[in-house]
C-alpha positions in Angstrom: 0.0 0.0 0.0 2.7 2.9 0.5 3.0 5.5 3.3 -0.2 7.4 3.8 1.2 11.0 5.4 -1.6 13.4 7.0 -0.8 17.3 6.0 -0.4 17.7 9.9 2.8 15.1 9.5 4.8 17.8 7.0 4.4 20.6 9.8 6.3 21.3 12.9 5.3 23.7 15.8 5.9 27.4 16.2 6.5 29.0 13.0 4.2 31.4 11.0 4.8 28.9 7.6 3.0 26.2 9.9 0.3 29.0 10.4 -0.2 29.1 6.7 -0.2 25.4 6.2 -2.8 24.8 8.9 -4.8 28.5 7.1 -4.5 26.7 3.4 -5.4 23.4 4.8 -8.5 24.6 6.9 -9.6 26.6 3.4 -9.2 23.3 1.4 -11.8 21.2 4.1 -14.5 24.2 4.2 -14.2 23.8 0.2 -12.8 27.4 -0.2 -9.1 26.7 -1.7 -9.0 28.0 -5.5 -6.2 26.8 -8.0 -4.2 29.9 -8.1 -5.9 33.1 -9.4 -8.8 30.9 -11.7 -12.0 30.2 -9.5 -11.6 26.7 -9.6 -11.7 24.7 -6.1 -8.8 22.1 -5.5 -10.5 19.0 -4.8 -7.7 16.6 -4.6 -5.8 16.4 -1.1 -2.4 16.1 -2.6 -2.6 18.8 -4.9 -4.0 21.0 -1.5 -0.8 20.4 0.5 1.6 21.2 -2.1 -0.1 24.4 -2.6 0.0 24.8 1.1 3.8 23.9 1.3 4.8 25.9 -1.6 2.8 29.3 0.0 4.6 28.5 3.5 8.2 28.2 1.7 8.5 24.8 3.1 8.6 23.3 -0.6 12.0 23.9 -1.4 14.6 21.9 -0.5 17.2 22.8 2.1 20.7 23.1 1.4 23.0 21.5 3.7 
């Protein structure tokens, strides 16, 4: 079957990029979340938390 991951597994507490993931996430539930500027509503769950992750900053990848 794979690894199923909640949104709440990509977050960490106490910074204000968690605060946006948990806003975007809380938009995509209540059925408010539009694909970019278009007025269409995301309806899949992946596609929600990579628009969450990418509005945090949390998408790229960390240098090390």
């Amino acid at each position: 079957m794979g690894n199923k991951q909640s949104w709440e597994s990509y977050i960490k507490t106490g910074s204000k990029g968690n605060a946006k993931v948990g806003k975007v996430m809380g938009e995509f539930k209540k059925g408010k979340l539009h694909i970019g500027k278009s007025k269409k509503i995301v309806k899949n769950k992946k596609q929600a938390i990579a628009i969450a992750l990418s509005e945090a900053g949390k998408s790229k990848k960390k240098k090390s």
